[in-house]
KOLRODREN-430750 format. One record per residue: x, y, z of N, C-alpha, C, O in turn; residue in one letter; residue number from 1. Coordinates in steps of 0.02 Angstrom, whole numbers, plus 50000, padded with zeros to 5 digits. Atoms other than C-alpha are relative to their C-alpha. Layout:
% residues N
   nc1   nc2   nc3  cac1  cac2  cac3   cc1   cc2   cc3   oc1   oc2   oc3 aa   i
     X     Y     Z     X     Y     Z     X     Y     Z     X     Y     Z  A NUM
...
This chain:
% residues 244
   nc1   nc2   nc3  cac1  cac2  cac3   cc1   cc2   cc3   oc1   oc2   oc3 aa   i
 49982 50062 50033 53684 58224 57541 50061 49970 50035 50115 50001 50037  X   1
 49950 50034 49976 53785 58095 57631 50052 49969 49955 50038 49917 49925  X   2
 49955 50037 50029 53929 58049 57551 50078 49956 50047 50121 49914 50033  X   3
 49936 50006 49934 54061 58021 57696 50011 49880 49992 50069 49862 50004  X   4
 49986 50057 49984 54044 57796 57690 50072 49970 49969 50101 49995 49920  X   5
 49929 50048 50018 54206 57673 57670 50004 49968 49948 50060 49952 49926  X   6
 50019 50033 50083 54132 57592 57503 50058 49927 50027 50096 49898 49988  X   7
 49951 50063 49997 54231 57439 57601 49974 49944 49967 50016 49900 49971  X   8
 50028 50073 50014 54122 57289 57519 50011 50043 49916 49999 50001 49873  X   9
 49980 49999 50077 54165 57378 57337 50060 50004 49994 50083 49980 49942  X  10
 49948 50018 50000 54328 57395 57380 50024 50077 49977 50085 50080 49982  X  11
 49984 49928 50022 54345 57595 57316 49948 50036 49992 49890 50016 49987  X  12
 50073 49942 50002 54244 57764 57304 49960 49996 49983 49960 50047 49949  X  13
 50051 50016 50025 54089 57713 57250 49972 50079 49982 49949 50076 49925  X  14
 50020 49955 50010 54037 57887 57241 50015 50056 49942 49983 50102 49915  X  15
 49957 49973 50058 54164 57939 57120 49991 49931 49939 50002 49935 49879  X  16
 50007 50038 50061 54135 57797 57020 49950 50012 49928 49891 50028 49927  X  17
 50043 49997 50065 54084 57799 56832 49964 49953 49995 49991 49898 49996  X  18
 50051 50030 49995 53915 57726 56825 49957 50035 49934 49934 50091 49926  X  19
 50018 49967 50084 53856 57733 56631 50001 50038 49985 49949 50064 49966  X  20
 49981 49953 50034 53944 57855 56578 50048 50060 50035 50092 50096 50010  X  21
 50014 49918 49957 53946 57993 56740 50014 49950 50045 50006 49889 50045  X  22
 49993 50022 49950 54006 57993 56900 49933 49981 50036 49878 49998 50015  X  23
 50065 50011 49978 53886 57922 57023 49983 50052 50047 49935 50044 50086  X  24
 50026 49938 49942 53887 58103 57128 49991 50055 49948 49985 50113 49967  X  25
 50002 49959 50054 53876 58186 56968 49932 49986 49976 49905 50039 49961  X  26
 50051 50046 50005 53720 58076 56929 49956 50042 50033 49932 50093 50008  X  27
 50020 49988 49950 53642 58104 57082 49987 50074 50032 49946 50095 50073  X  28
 50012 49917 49973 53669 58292 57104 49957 50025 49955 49916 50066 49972  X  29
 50050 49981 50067 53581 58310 56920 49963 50000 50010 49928 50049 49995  X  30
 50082 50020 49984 53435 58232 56985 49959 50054 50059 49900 50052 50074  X  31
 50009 49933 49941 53422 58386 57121 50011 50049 50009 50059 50074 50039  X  32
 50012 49936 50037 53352 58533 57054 49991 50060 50073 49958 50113 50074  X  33
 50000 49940 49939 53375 58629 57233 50065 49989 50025 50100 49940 50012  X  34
 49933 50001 49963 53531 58684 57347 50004 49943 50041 49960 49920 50076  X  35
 49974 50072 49963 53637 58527 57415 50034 50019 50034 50069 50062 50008  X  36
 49923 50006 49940 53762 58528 57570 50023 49924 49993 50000 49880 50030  X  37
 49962 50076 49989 53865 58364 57528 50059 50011 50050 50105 50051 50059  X  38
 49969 49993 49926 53924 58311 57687 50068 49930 49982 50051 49871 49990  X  39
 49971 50047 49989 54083 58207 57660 50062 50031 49964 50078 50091 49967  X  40
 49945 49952 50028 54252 58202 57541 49963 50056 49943 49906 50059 49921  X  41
 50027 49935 50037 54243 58361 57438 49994 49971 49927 50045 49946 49904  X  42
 50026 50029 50066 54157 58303 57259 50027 50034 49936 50029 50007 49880  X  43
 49976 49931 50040 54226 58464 57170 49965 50001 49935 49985 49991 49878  X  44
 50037 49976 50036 54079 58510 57100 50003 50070 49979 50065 50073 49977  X  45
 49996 49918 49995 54076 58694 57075 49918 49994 50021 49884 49945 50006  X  46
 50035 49962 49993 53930 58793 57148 49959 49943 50077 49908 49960 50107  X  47
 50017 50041 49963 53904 58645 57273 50020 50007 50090 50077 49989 50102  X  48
 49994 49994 49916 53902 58674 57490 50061 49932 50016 50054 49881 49982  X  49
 49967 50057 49977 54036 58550 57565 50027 50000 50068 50055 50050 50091  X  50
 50002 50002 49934 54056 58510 57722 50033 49919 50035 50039 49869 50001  X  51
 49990 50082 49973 54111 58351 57840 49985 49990 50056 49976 50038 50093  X  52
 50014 50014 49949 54072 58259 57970 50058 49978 50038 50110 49952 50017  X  53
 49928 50018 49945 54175 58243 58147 49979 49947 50037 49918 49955 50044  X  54
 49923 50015 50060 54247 58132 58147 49980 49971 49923 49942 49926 49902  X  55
 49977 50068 50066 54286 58074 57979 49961 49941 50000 49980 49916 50053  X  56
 50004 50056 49988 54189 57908 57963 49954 50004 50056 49966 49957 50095  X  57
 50018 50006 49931 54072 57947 58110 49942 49975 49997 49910 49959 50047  X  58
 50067 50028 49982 53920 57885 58048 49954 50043 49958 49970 50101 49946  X  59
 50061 49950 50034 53744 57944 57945 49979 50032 50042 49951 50083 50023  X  60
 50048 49926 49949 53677 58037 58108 50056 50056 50013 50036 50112 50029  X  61
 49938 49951 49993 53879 58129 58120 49986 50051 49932 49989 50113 49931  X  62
 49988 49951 50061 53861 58183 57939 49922 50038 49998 49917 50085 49959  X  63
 50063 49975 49997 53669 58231 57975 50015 50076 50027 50001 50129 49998  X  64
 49988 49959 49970 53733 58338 58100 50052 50062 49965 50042 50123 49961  X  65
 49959 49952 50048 53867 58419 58000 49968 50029 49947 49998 50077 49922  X  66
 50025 49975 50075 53773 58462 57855 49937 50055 50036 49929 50113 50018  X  67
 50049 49934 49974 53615 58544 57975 50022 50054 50026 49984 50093 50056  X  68
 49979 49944 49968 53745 58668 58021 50012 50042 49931 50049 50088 49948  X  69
 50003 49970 50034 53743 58745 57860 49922 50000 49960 49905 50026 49907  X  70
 50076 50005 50026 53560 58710 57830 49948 50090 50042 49958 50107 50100  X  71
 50043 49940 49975 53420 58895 57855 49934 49971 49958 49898 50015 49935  X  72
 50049 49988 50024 53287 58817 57777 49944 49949 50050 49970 49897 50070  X  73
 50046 50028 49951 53132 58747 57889 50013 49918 49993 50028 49884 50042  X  74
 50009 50060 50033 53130 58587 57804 50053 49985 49975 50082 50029 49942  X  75
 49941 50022 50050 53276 58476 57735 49992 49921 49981 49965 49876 50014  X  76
 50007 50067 49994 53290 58327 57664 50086 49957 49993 50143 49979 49985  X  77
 49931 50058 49976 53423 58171 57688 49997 49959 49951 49944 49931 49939  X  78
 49994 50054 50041 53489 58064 57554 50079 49979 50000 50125 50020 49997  X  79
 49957 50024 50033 53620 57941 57525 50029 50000 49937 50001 49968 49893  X  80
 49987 49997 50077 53726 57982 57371 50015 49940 49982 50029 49943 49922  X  81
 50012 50047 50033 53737 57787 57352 49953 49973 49975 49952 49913 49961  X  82
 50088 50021 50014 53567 57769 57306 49964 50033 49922 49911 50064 49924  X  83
 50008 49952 50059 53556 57838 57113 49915 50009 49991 49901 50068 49982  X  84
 50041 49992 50019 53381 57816 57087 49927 50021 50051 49867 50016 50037  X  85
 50040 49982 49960 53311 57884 57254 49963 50067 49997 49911 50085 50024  X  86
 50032 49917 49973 53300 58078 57222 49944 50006 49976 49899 50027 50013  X  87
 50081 49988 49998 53150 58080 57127 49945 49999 50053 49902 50040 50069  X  88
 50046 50017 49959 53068 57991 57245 50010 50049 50085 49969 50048 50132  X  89
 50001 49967 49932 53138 58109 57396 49966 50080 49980 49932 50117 50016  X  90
 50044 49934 50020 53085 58264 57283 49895 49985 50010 49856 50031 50020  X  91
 50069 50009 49996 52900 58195 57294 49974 49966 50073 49930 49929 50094  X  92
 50003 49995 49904 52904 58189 57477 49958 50052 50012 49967 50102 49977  X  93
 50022 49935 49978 52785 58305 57561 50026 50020 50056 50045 49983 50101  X  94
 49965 49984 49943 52847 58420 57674 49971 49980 50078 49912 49996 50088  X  95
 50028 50033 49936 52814 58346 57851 49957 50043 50046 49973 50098 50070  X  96
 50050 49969 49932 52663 58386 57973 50017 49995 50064 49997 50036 50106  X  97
 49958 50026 49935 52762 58304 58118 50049 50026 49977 50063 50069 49935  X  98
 49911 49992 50029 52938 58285 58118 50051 49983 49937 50109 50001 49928  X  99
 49970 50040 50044 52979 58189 57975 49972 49953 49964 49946 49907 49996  X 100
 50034 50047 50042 52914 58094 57826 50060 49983 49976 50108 50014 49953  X 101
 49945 50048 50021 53004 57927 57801 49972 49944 49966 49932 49904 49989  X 102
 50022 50075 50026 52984 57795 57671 50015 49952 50031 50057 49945 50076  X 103
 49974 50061 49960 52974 57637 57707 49981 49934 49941 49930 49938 49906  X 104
 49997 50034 50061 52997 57487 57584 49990 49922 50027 50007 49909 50085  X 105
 50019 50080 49972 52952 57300 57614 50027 50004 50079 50072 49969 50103  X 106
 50004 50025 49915 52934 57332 57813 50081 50034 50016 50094 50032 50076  X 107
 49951 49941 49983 53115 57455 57806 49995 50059 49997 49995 50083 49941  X 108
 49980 49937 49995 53126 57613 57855 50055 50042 49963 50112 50037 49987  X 109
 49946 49973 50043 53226 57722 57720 50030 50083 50020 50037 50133 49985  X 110
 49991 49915 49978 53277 57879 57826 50050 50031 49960 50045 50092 49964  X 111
 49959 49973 50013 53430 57912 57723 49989 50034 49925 50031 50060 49888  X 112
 50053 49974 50063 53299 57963 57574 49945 50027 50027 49895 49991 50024  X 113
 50058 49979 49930 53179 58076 57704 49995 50075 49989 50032 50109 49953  X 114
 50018 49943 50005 53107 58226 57722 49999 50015 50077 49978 49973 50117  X 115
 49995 49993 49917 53137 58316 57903 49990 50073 50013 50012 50111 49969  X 116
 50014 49938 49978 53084 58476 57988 50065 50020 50035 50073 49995 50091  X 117
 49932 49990 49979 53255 58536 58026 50017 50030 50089 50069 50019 50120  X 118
 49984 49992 49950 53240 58604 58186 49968 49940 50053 49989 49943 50111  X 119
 50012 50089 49972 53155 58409 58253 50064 49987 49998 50095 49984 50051  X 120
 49945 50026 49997 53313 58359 58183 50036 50014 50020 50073 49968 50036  X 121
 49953 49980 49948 53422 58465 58273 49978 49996 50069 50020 50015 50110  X 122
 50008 50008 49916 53337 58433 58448 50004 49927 49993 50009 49896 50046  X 123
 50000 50082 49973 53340 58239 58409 50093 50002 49997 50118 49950 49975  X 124
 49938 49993 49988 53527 58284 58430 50061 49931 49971 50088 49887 50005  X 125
 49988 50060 50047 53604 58164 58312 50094 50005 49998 50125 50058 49995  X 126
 49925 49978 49969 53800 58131 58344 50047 49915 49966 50020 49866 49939  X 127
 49972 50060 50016 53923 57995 58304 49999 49951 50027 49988 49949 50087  X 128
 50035 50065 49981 53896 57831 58314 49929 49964 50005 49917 49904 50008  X 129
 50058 50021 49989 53712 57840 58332 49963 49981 49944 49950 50020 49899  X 130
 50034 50012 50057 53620 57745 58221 49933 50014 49975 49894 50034 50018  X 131
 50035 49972 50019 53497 57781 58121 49901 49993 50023 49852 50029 50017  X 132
 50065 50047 49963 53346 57672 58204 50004 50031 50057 49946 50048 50069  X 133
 50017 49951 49952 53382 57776 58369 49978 50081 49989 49952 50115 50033  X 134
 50001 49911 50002 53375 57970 58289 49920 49978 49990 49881 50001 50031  X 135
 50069 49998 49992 53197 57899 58227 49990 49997 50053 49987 50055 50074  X 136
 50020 49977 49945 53155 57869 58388 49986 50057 50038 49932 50065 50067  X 137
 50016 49921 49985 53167 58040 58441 49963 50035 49967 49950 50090 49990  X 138
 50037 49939 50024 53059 58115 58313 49934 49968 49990 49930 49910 50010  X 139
 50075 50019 49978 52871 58089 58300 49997 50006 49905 49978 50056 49875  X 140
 50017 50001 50046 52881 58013 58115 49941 49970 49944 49903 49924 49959  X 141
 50076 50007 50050 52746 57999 57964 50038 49945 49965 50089 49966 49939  X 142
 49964 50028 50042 52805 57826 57875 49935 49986 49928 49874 49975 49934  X 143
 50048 50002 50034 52750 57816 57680 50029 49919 49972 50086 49898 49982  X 144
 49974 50069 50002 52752 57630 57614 50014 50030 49903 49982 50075 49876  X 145
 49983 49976 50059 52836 57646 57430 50059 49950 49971 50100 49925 50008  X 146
 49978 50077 49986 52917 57507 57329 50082 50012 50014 50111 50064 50031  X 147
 49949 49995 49971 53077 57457 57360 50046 50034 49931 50093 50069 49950  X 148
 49963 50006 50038 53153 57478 57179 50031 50076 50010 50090 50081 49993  X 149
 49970 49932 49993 53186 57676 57219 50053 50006 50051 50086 50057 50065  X 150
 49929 49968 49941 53315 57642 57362 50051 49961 49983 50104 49958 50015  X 151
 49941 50034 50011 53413 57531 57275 50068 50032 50008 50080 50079 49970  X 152
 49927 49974 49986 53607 57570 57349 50034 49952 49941 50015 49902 49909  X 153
 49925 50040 50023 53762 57513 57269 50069 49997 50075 50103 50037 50107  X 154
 49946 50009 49946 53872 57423 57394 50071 49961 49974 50128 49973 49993  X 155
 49974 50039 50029 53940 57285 57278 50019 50005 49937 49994 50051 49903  X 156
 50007 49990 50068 54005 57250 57114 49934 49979 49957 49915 49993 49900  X 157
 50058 50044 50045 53850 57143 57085 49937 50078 50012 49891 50090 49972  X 158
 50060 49938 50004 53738 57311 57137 50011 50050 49958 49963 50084 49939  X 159
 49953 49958 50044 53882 57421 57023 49944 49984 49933 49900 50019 49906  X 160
 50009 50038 50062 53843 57296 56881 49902 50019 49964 49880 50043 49912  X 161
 50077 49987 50011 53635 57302 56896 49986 50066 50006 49932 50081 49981  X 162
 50031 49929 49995 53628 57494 56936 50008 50030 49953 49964 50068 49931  X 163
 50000 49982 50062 53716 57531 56788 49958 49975 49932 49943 50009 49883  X 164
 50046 50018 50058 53615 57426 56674 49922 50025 49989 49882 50019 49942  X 165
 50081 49969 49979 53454 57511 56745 50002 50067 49973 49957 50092 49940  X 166
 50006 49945 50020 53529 57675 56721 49988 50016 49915 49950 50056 49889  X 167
 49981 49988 50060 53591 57646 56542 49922 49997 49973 49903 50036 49929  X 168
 50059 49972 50031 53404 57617 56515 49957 50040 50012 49909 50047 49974  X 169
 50037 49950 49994 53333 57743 56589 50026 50086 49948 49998 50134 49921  X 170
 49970 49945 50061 53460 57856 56489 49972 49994 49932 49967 50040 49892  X 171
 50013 49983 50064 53394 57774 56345 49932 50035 50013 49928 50094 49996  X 172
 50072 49946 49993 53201 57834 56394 49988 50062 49980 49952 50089 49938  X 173
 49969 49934 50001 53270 57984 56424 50010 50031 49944 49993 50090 49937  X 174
 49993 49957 50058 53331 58007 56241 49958 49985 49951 49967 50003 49893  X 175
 50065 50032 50039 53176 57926 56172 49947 50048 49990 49916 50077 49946  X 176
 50068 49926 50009 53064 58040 56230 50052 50060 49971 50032 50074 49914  X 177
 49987 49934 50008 53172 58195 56206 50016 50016 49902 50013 50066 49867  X 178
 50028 50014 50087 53182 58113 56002 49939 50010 49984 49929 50034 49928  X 179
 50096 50014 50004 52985 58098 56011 49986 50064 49991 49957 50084 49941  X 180
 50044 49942 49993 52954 58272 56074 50036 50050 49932 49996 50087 49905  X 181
 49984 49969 50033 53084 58355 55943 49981 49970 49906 49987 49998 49851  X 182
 50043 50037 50075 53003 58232 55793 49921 50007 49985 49887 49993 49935  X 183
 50065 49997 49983 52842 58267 55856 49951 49917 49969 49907 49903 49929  X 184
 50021 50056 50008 52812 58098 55862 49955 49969 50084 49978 49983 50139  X 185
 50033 49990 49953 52668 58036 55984 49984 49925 50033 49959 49911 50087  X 186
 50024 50074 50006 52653 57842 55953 50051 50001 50066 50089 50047 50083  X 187
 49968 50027 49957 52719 57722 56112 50057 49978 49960 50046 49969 49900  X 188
 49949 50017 50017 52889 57672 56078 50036 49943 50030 50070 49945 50082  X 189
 49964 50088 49937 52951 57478 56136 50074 49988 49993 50102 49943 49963  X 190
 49918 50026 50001 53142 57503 56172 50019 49938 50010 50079 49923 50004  X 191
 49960 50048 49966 53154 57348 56234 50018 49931 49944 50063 49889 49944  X 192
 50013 50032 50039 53090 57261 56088 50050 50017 49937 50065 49973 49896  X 193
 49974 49958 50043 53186 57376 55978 50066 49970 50003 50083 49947 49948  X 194
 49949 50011 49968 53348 57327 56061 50019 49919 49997 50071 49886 49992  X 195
 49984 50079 50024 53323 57157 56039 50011 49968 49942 50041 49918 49921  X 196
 49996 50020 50089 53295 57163 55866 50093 50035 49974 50127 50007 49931  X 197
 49940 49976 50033 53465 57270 55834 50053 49957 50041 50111 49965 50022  X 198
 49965 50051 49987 53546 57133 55939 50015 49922 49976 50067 49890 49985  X 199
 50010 50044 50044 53503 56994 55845 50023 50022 49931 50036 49975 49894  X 200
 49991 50000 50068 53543 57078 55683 50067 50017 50018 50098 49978 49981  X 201
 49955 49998 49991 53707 57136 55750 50040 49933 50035 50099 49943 50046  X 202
 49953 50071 49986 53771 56944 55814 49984 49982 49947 50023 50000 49904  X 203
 50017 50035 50056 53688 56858 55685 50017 50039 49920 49984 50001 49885  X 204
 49976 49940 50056 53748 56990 55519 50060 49987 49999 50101 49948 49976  X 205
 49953 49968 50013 53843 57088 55563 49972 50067 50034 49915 50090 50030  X 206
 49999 49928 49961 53882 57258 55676 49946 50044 49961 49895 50064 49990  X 207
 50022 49927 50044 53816 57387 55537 49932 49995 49986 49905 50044 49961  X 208
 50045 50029 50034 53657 57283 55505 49946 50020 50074 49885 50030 50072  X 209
 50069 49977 49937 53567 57327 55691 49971 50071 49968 49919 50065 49935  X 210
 50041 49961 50008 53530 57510 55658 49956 49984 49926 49902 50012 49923  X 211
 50017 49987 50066 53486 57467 55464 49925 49957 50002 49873 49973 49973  X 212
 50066 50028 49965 53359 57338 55544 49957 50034 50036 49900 50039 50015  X 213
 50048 49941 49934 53280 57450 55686 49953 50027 49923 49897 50005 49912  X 214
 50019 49969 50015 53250 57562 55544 49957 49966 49941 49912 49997 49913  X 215
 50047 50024 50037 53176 57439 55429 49926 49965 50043 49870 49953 50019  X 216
 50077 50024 49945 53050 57371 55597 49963 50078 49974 49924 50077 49926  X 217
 50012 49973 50008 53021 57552 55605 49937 50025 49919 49892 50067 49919  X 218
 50021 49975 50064 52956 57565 55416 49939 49942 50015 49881 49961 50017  X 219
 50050 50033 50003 52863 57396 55439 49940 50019 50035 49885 50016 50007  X 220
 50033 49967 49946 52779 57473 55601 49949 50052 49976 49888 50050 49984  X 221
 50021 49930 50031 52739 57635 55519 49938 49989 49930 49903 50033 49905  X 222
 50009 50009 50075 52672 57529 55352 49917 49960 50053 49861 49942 50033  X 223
 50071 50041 49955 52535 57448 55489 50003 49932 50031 49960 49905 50066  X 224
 49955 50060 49950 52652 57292 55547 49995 49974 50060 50054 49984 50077  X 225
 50006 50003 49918 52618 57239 55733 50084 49996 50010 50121 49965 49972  X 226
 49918 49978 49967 52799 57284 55816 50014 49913 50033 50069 49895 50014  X 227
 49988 50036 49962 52799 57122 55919 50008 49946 49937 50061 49915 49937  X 228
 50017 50058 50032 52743 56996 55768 50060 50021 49948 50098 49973 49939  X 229
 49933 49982 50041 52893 57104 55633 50060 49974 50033 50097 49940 49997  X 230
 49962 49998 49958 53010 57090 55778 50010 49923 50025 50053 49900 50063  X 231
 49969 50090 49976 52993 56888 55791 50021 49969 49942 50055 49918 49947  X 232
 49985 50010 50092 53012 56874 55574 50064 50000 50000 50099 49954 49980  X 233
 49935 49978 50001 53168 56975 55608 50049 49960 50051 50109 49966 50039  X 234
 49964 50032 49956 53235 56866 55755 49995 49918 49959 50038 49874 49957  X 235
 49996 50091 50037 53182 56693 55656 50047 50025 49939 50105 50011 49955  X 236
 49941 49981 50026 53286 56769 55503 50046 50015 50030 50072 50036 49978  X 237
 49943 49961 49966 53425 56832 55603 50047 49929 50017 50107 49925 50007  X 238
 49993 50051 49986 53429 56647 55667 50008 49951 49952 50052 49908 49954  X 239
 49979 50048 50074 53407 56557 55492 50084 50024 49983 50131 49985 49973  X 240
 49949 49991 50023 53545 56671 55453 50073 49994 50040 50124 49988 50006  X 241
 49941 50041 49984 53678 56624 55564 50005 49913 50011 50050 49878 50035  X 242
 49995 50071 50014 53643 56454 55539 50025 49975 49941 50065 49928 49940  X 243
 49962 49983 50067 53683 56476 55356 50073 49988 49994 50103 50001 49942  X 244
């Protein structure tokens, strides 16, 4: 995992940054259920490989190189830790028949989310300064086309701003289902719809009045209600009532 860049267009560590809730290398390491070598400043993870690239600042093929010197396993893969929502998609990589399986997203090449036969990558001799469009060159790679929304980086505040709002809902998913499976509840569940309704009852109310709503959709839902047609009753009241 590359972490070594200047975060100069955010203006500070992007890597250390809190990104809904969690750091964003804290994030990112969660999502990667096998041994990591993070190649850059030290993250002070516990139980985590750390390592750097020479020099300092030298580049994604410097920190490539630094990190395959603590690599023994045939196969490795390469990710940017600015990229929160890539590892899935690098865990469902197959391991390469050539040298290297590399996504590739509206007509880009995403090597820094890749899968590589580690000893390819140590003969394409990868060093500072060299960018990343020449190390492909050297290896005889498999590209898979895959959309773009999985390589989204954070460079900016405006990519800060949208990565976190993506995460915060994928966190909610996250505790949706893990409510579902401990309620043993099986029905689809429309957060989005849900969310709208406890927003409307919380501007238009009052704060205390979103969950007390949710849970009255919920009852209507449950009573044989369509979720979408309850959920426009509750937004036209919500609306009479701050007009009131």
């Amino acid at each position: 995992m590359l972490t070594g860049g200047r975060s100069r267009r955010l203006g500070r560590d992007k890597i250390t940054e809190v990104v809904a809730g969690r750091r964003l290398i804290d994030r990112v390491l969660a999502a990667l259920p096998v041994p990591v070598v993070v190649v850059g400043p030290d993250p002070e993870v516990p139980g985590v490989a750390v390592t750097r690239e020479n020099p300092p600042g030298g580049g994604p093929a410097a920190g490539i190189a630094a990190g395959l010197a603590l690599v023994d396993t045939p196969f490795v893969g390469v990710l940017a830790a600015d990229m929160p929502f890539a590892p899935a998609t690098l865990l469902k990589l197959p391991n390469p028949r050539r040298d290297a399986v590399v996504p590739r997203a509206a007509g880009h090449a995403q090597p820094l989310c890749a899968r590589y036969r580690a000893e390819a990558l140590r003969g394409a001799q990868p060093q500072p300064g060299m960018s990343m469009r020449t190390l492909l060159e050297r290896l005889d790679v498999e590209y898979v086309d895959l959309p773009e929304a999985a390589f989204a980086d954070i460079d900016t505040e405006l990519d800060l701003r949208a990565a976190t709002q993506r995460l915060i809902m994928d966190d909610m998913d996250t505790w949706v289902q893990s409510v579902k499976s401990e309620l043993g509840i099986t029905a689809e569940v429309d957060t989005a719809t849900i969310l709208d309704v406890a927003k409307d009852a919380a501007h238009a109310v009052a704060r205390p009045a979103a969950p007390v709503t949710t849970y009255l959709l919920g009852m209507a839902v449950a009573a044989g209600a369509d979720a979408k047609e309850a959920a426009a009753k509750i937004a036209a009241l919500a609306e009479q009532w701050s007009d009131a």
